[in-house]
LOMIKOL-495071 format. One line per 3 residues: their letters; for each residue x, y, z of N, C-alpha, C. Coordinates in Angstrom, 3 decimals, decimal comma. Each point is the difference from the previous one (the first is absolute). Layout:
REM LOMIKOL-495071
a> X:Y:Z:X:Y:Z:X:Y:Z | ...
This chain:
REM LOMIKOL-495071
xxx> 65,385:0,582:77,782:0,159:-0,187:1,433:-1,329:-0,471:0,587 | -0,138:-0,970:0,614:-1,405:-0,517:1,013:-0,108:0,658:1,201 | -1,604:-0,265:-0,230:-0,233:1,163:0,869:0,082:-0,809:1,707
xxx> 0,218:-1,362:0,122:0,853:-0,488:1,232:0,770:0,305:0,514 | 1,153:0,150:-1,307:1,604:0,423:0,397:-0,503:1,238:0,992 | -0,792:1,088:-0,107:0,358:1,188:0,374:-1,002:-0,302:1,381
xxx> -0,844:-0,310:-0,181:-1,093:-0,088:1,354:0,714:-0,033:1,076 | 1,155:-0,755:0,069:0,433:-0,446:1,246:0,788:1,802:0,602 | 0,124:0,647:-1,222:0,979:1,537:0,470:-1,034:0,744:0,562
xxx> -1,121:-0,227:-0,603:-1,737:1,003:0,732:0,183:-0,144:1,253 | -0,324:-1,897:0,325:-0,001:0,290:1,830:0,724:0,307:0,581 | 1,180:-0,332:-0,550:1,341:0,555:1,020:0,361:1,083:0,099
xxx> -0,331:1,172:-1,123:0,092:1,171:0,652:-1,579:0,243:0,778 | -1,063:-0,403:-0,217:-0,998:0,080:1,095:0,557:-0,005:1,562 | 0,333:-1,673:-0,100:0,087:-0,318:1,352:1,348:0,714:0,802
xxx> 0,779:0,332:-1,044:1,139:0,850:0,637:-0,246:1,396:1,099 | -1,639:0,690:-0,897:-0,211:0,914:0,458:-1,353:-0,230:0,924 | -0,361:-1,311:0,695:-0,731:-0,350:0,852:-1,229:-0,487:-0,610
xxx> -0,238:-0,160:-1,376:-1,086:-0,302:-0,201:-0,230:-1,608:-0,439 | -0,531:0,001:-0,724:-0,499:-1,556:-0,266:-0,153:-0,824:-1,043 | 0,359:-1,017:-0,118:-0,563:-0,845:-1,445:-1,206:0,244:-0,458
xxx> -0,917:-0,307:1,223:-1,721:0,321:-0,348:-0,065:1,279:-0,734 | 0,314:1,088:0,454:0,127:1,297:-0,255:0,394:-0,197:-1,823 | 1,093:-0,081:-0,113:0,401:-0,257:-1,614:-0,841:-0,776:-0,689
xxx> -0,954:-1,085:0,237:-0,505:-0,813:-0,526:-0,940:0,801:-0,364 | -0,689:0,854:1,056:-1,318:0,492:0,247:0,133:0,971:-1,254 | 1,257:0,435:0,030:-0,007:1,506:-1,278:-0,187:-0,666:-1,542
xxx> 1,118:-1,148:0,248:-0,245:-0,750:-1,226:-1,634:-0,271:-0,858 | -0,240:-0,457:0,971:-1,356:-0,882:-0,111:-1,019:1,313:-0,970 | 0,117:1,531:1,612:-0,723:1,008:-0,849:0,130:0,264:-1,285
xxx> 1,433:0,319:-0,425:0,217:0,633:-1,050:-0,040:-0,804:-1,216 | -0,086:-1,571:0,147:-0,056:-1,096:-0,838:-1,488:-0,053:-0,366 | -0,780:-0,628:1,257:-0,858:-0,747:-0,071:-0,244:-1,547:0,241
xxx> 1,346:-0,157:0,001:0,440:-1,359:0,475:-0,850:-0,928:1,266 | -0,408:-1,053:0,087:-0,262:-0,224:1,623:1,484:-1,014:0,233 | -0,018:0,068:1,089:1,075:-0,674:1,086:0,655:-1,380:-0,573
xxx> -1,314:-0,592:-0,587:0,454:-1,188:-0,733:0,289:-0,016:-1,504 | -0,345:0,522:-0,688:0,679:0,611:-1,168:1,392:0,915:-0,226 | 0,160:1,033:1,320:1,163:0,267:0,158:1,089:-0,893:0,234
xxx> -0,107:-1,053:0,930:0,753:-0,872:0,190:0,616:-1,403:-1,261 | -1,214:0,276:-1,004:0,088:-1,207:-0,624:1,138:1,095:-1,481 | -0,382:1,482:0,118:1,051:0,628:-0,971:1,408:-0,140:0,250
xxx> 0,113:0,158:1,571:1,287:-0,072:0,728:0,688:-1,819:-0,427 | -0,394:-0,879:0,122:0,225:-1,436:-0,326:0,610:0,046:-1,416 | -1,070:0,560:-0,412:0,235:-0,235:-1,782:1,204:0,957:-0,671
xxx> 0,544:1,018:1,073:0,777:0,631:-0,570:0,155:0,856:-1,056 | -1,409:0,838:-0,057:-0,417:0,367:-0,802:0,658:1,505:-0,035 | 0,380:0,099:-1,148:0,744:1,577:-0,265:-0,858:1,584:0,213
xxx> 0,253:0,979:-0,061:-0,819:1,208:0,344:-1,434:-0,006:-0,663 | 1,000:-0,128:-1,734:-0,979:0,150:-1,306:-1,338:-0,457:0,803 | 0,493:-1,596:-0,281:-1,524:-1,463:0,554:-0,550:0,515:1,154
xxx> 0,572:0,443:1,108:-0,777:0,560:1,095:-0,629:0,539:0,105 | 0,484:1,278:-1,335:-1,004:1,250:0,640:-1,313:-0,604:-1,293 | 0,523:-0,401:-0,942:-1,257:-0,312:-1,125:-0,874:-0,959:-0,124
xxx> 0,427:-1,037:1,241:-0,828:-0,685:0,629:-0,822:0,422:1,487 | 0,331:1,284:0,030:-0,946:0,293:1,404:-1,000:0,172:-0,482 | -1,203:-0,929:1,096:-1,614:0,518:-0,248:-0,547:0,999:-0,463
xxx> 0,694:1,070:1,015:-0,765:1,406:0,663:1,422:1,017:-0,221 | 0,181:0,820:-1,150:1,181:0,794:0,531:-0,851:1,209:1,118 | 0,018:0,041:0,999:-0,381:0,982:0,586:-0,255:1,588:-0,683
xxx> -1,157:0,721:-0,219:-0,472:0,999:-0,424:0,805:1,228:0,554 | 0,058:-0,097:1,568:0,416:1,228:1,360:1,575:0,054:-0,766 | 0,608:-1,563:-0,890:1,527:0,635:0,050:0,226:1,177:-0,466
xxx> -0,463:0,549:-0,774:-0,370:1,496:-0,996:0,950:1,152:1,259 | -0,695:-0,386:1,302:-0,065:0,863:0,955:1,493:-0,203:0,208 | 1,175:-0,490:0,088:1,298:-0,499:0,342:0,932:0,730:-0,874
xxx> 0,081:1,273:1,102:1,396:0,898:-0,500:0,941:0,279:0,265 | 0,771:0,714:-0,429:1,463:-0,044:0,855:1,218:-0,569:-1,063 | 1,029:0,356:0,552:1,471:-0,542:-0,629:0,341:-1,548:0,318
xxx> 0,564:-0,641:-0,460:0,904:-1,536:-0,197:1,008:0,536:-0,428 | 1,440:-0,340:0,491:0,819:-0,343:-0,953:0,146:1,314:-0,848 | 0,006:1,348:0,221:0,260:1,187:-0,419:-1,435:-0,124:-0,927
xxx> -0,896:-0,545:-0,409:-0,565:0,152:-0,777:-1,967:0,305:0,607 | -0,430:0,910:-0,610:-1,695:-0,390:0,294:-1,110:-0,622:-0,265 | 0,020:-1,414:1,082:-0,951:-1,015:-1,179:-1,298:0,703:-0,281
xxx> -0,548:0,596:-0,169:-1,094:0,813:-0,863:0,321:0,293:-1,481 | 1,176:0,324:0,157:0,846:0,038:-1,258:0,599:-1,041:-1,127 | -0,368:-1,040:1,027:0,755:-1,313:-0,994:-0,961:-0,372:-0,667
xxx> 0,597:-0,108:-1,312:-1,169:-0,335:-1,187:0,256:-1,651:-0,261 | 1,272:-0,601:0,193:-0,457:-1,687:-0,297:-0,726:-0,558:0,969 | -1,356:-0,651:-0,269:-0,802:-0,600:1,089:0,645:-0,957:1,072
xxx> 0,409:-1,110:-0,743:0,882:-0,083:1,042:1,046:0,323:1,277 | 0,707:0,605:-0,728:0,854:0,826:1,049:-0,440:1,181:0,581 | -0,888:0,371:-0,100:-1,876:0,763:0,767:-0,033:-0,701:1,132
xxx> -0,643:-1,151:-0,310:-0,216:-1,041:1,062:1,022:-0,384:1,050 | 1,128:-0,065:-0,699:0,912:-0,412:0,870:0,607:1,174:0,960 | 0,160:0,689:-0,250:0,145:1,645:0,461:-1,099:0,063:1,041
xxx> -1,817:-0,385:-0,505:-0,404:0,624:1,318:-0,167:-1,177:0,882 | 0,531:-0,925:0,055:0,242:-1,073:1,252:1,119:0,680:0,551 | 1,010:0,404:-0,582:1,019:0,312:0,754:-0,176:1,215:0,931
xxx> -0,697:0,370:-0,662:-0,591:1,624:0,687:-0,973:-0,296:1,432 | -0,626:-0,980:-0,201:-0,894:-0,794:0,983:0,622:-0,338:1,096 | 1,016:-1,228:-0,383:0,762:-0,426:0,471:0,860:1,297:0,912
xxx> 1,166:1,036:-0,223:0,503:0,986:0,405:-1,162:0,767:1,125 | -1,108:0,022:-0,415:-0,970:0,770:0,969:-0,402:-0,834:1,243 | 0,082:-0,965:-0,409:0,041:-1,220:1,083:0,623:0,169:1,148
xxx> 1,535:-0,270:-0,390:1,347:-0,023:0,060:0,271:1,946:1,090 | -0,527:0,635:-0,577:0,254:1,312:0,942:-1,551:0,226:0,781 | -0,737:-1,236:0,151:-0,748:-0,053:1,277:-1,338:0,751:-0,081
xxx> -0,082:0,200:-1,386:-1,624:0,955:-0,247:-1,264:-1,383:0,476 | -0,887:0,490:-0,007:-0,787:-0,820:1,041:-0,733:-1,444:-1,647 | -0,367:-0,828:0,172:-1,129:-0,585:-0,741:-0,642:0,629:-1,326
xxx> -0,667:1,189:0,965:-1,440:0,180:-0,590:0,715:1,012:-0,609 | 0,720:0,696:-0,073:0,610:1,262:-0,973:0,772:-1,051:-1,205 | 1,000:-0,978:0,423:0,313:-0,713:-1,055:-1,096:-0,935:-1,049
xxx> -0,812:0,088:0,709:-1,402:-0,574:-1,255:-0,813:1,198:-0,314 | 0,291:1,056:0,197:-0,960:1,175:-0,875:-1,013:-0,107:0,625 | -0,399:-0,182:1,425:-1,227:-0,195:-0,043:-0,513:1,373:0,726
């Protein structure tokens, strides 16, 4: 599955719950390492989870800090890296989504 196909479900439950594209980008970017123009050029290329996440610069260090349930499950707990990764965007994403501020969703 590419990780395009799904981008478009991030903002829309964002913006459903008042928030923003920028906002999703912004989490992306953290937890990647990505900049703005490299994110965009993954999104083009249609690049699947795997390539995304194993082509990010920077996996963010703070993700460590990203706990909580997905999907009945606790990504702290998930042992395939991948689906780690993908779990704590979603987790990002969801914290977003129920309106926690910025700076708590980047660990900071």
């Amino acid at each position: 599955m590419s990780f395009a196909s799904v981008y478009p479900h991030y903002v829309a439950k964002a913006e459903k719950k008042g928030r923003t594209k920028t906002e999703v980008n912004e989490i992306i970017r953290w937890l990647t390492g990505y900049s703005q123009e490299e994110f965009e050029a993954q999104l083009e290329k249609q690049t699947d989870f795997e390539t995304f996440f194993a082509e990010a610069p920077q996996l963010n260090p703070s993700r460590s800090l990203i706990k909580g349930v997905i999907c009945g499950v606790r990504v702290e707990d998930i042992e395939e890296p991948t689906m780690q990764e993908i779990r704590y965007l979603d987790k990002l994403i969801d914290e977003l989504a129920k309106g926690k501020t910025m700076e708590k969703i980047l660990r900071k």
